[in-house]
C-alpha positions as CSV (number, residue, x, y, z in Angstrom):
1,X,16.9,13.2,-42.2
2,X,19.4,10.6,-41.7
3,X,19.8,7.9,-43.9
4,X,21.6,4.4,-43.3
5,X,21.6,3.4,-47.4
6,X,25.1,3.8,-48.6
7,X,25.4,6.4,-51.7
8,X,26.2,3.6,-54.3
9,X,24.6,3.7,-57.7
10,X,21.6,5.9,-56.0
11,X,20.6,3.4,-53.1
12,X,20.5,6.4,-51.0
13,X,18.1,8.3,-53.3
14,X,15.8,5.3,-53.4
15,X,15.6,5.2,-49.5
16,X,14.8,8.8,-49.2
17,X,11.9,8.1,-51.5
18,X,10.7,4.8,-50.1
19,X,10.9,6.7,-46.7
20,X,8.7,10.0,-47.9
21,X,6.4,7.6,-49.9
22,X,5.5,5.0,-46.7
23,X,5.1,8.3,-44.7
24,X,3.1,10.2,-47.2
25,X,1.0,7.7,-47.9
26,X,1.8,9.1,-51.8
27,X,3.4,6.9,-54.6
28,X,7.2,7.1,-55.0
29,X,6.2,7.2,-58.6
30,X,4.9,11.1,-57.0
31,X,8.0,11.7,-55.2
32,X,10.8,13.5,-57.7
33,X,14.8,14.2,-56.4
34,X,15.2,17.6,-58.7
35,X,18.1,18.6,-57.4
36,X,21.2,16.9,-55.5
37,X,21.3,13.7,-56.5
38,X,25.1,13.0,-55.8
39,X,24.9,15.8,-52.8
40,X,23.7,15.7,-49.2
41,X,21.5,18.6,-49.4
42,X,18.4,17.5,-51.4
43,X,15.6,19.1,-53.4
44,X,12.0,16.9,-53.5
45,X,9.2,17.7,-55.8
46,X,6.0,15.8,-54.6
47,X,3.1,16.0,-57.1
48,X,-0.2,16.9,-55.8
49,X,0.8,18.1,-52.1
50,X,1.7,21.7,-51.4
51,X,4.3,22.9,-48.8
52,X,1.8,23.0,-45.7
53,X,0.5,19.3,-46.9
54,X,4.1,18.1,-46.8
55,X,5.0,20.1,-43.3
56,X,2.1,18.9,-41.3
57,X,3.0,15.1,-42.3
58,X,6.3,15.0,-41.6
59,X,5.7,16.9,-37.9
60,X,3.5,14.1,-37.2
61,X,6.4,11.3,-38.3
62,X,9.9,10.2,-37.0
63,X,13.0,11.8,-38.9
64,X,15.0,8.6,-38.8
65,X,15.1,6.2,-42.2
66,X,16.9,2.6,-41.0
């Protein structure tokens, strides 16, 4: 995933969560960063969606946040 927010005072993070929410169709309030907050590798939590939930949505969206 590319992302166009700059990385100032957790725009970014806020983007990649927006992003994963619209696409989800899952509250951002569901949607947790648990690991890499300042970094550009990320670790995601998303309550109430298990791994093949989350894979078969994102195959099925574009991979590009603006």
């Amino acid at each position: 995933m590319r992302v166009n927010a700059r990385p100032v005072k957790g725009k970014a993070n806020r983007e990649i969560i927006k992003w994963l929410s619209k696409k989800l169709g899952t509250p951002g309030s569901q949607i947790r960063i648990v690991a890499g907050l300042t970094s550009s590798v990320k670790v995601i939590a998303i309550i109430g969606m298990n791994e093949t939930g989350f894979i078969e949505a994102i195959r099925q969206q574009e991979t590009v946040v603006s």
